[in-house]
N, C-alpha and C positions, 0 to 999 in steps of 0.2 A: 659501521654498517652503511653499504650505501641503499638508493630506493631499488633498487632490484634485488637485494635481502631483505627490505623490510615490507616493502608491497607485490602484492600478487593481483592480478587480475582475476576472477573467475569466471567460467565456463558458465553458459546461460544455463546449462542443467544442474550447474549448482544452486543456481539464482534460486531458480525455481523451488530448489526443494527445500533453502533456506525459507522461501515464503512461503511455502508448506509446512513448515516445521512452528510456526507462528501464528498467532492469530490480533497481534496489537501494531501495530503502525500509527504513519504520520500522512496525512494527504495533505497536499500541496495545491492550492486549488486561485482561479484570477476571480476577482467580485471586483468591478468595477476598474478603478487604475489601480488596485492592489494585489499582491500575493498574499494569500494565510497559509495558516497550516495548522491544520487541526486534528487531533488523535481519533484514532477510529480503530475498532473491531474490523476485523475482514474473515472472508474464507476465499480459498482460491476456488475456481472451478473452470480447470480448460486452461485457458491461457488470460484467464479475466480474473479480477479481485472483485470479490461481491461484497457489498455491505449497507448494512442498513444505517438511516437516517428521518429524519424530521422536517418540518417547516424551518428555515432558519437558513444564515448566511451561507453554510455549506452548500444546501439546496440549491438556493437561488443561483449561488455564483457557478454551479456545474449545469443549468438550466443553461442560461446566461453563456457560457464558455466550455465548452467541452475538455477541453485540454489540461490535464489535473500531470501531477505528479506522485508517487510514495516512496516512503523509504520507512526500511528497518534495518537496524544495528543492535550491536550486541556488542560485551567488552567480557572477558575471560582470561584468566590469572596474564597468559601471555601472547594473547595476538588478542585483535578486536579485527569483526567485520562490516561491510556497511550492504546493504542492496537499494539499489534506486530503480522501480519502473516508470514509464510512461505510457502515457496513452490517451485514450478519448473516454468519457464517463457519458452514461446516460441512467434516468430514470427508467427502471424495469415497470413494465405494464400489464395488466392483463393474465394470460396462459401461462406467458414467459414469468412472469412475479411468481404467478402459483406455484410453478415448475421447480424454482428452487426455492422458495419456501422461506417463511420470516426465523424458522427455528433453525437453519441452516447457516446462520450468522449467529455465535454469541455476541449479547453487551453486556458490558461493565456496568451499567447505569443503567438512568430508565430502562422500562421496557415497553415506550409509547413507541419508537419508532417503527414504524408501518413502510416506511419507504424503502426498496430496494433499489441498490444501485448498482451499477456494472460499471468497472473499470476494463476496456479490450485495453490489453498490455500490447503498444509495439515496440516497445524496447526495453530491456532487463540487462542490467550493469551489475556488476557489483565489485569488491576487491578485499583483498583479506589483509592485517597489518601485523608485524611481528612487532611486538611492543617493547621498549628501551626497557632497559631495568633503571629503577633509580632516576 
């Protein structure tokens, strides 16, 4: 099999509705001279990933650096996909926090987190893989 039978590119309205179809990811975020990456609950809304958070390195380093990344993946008997967005994060404030609302984001864990976050998505990648047998 060569890579043009085993990888496909997708259409950004598949991206999207992959990350709709989801609610657990990876964010990719700079704190200091590092990259992390740490799992997060999301909701999409618009062309933006919303999600709550806390005091703590996530926080600071999307204060700090706007420029986050995320990705979700998934593996299935015989292809696996991946989606990566990007974009800029910022702390939601105010009317705009009300507006969408802390119950609009599940977590998995605590339920201190009070912060909401907005990722604007400008760019949405993804690619689908037909998987080898064996």
């Amino acid at each position: 099999m060569d890579t043009e039978t085993t990888m496909k590119e997708l259409h950004e309205l598949e991206c999207w509705e992959l990350l709709r179809s989801r609610e657990f990811g990876r964010l990719a975020y700079h704190l200091l001279d590092e990259v992390h990456i740490a799992p997060i609950n999301y909701a999409v809304d618009g062309n933006r990933l919303i999600f709550r958070t806390t005091e703590g390195s996530k926080l600071l380093g999307i204060v700090m650096h706007q420029d986050v990344a995320f990705e979700i993946d998934d593996v299935e008997a015989d292809h696996a996909w991946s989606v990566i967005a990007r974009g800029k994060a910022r702390v939601l404030e105010g009317d705009e926090a009300r507006e969408i609302g802390l119950e609009r984001v599940n977590t998995w864990v605590a339920k201190d987190r009070f912060v909401l976050v907005a990722m604007e998505v400008t760019e949405v990648t993804g690619r689908r893989y037909a998987l080898l047998d064996g």
